[in-house]
N, C-alpha and C positions, 0 to 999 in steps of 0.2 A: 748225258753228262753224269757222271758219278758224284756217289757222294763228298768224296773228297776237294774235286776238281769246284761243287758251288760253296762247299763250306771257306776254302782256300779264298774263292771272290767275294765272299761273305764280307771274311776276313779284311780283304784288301779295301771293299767300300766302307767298312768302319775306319779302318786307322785312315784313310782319307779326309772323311769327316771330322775324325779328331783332331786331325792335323790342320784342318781351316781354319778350326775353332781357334780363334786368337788369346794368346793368353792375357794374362791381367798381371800388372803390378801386383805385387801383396810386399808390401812396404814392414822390415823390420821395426824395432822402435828405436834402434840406432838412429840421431841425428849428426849431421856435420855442417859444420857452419864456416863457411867463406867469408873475411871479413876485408871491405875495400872500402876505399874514400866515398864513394858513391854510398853506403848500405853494405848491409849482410844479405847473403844467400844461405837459403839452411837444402839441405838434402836428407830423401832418403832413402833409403837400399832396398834392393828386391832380387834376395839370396835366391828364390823361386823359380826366376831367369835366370842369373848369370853368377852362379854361385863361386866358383873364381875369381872371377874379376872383382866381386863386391869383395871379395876377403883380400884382394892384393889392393885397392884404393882403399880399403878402410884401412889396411896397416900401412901403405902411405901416408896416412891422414893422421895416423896416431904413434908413428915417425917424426910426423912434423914436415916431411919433405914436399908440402905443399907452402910452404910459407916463405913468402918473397918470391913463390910463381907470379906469373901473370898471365890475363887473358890478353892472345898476341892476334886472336881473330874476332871479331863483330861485326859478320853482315847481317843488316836489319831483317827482321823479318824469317832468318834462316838461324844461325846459329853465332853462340858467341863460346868460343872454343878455348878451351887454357892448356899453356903448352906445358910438353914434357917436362917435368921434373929437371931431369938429366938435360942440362941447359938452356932452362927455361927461369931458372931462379938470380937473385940477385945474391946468394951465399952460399957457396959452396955446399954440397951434400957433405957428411960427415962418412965414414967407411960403410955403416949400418944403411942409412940410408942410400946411398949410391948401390949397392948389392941390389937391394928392393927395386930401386929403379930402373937398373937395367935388363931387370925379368921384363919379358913378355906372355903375354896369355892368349892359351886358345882360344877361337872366335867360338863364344858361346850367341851362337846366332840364335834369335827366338821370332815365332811370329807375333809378336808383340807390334805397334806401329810406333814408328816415329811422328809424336804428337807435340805439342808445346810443352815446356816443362820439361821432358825426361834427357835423360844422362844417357850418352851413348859417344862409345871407346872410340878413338880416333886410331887408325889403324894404315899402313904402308898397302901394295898389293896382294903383298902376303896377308891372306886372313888370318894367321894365328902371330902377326905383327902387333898386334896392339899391346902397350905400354903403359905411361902416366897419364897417357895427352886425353883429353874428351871435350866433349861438346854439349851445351845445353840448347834444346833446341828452343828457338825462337818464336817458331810458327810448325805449321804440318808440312812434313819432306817426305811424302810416300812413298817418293824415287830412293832413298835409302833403306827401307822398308826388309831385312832377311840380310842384311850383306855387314850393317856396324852390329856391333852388343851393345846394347841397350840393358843397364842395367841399377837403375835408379828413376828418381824425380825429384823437382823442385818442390819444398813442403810452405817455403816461405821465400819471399824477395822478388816477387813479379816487380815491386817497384825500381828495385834496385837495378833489374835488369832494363826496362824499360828505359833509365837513364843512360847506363852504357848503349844503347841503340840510339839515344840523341845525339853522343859524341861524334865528334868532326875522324872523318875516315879517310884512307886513299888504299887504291888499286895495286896489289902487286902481283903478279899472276892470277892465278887461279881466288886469289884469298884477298880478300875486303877487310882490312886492317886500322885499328885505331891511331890516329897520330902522336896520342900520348900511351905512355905505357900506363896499361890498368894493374895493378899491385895488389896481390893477395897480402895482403897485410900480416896478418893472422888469421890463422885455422883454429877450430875447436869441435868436441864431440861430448856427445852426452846421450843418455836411454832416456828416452820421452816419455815411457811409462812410469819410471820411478821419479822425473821429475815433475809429469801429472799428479802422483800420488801424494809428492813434499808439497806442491801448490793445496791442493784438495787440504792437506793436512794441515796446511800453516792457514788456510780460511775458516776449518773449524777448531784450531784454537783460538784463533783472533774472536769466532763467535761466540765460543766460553767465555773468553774473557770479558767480552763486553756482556752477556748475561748474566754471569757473578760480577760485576763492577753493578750492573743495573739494580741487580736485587740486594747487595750491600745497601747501595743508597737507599732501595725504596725501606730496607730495614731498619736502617739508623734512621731515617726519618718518621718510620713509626714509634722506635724508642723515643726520640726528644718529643715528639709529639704528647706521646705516654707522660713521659714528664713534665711535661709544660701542664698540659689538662689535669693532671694526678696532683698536681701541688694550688692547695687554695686559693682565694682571690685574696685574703687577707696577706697572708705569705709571699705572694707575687708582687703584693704591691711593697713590703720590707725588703726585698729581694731588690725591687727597682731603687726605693732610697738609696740600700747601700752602696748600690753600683754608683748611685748619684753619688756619695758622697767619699768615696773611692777605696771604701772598705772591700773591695769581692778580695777575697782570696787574700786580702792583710796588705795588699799594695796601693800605697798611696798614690791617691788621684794626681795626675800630672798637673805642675801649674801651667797657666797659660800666659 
């Protein structure tokens, strides 16, 4: 066997191995937040996987064209799915948003696994079909596993979700559906690092504040202290008449 011919197999059992290797979230600091009757859901992105699709849901999301969606699927245990944009709202898309929504995106498939928590594209047979619609998943779908894009997780709202999976369901084909409609309310977005950073910062001015509040006090009370002690017993006690007799300061003592 030539040199060529084992460096070539070399070759091929490394990117094998690389390619088992599962990758990992690595979550933006971009948050979005889902807002329904039940609670919030927050999300976050992982440009690292599925770098398209996170940039077409986040300009979704900062469209606005998620509000007054709703989640039209909740089988317990598996997924609770929120429909397409483009007829899945209670208000019409606007020209801006209707464009964005009827893009589709390549399947950016990853070996990533579908675990509890993550976001993954809901998609036609066509793999480069996927659109608005996705799925949070519920529980672990390993049968999904290489075939959706997966490209996000849940940061915040296990509760939230755990309530929609109480809700009363019925069977319509293939899809396990809530009897009431679930209502994205409102959407919103926000960088979790810079709102870490206003939190961090609005705790230590609060703790300025109350350290200079504190030593104000303890200072004015060394000043009257000063004063009180500084001024003699004789004087203290003409100090006390006068008060008695409602001379301080030239204002005559109230009658009673």
């Amino acid at each position: 066997m030539g040199v060529s011919s084992t460096f070539s197999i070399l070759c091929f059992v490394l990117l094998s191995l690389v390619r088992s290797v599962a990758l990992e979230l690595e979550l933006g600091s971009l948050r979005v937040v889902f807002q329904t009757k039940y609670g919030d859901i927050e999300f976050g992105f992982a440009k690292n996987v599925a770098p398209k699709t996170v940039d077409h849901i986040t300009k979704l999301v900062k469209l606005g064209a998620y509000n007054t969606n709703h989640f039209f699927r909740v089988d317990r245990g598996f997924v609770a799915q929120v429909a397409d944009v483009v007829g899945g709202r209670e208000v019409p898309l606007n020209p801006e948003q209707r464009r964005e929504g009827d893009k589709t995106i390549v399947g950016e498939f990853s070996s990533v696994k579908h675990t509890k928590g993550v976001l993954s594209m809901g998609r036609y047979n066509d793999p480069d079909s996927a659109s608005s619609s996705f799925s949070i998943l519920l529980g672990d779908a390993p049968h999904l596993d290489g075939q959706y894009a997966i490209f996000g997780k849940v940061t915040k709202g296990y509760d939230t979700l755990a309530k929609l999976e109480e809700l009363p369901t019925k069977k319509e084909g293939i899809f396990v559906m809530p009897l009431e409609r679930i209502t994205i309310l409102s959407t919103y977005y926000y960088d979790s690092v810079e709102h870490t950073l206003a939190n961090d910062c609005e705790k230590e001015i609060s703790s300025l504040k109350a350290n200079l509040l504190k030593s104000a006090t303890t200072q004015k009370q060394g000043i009257l202290q000063g004063l009180i002690f500084g001024i003699p017993l004789g004087s203290m006690m003409m100090l006390a008449v006068m008060w008695q007799r409602g001379r301080w300061h030239g204002v005559p003592k109230a009658k009673s």
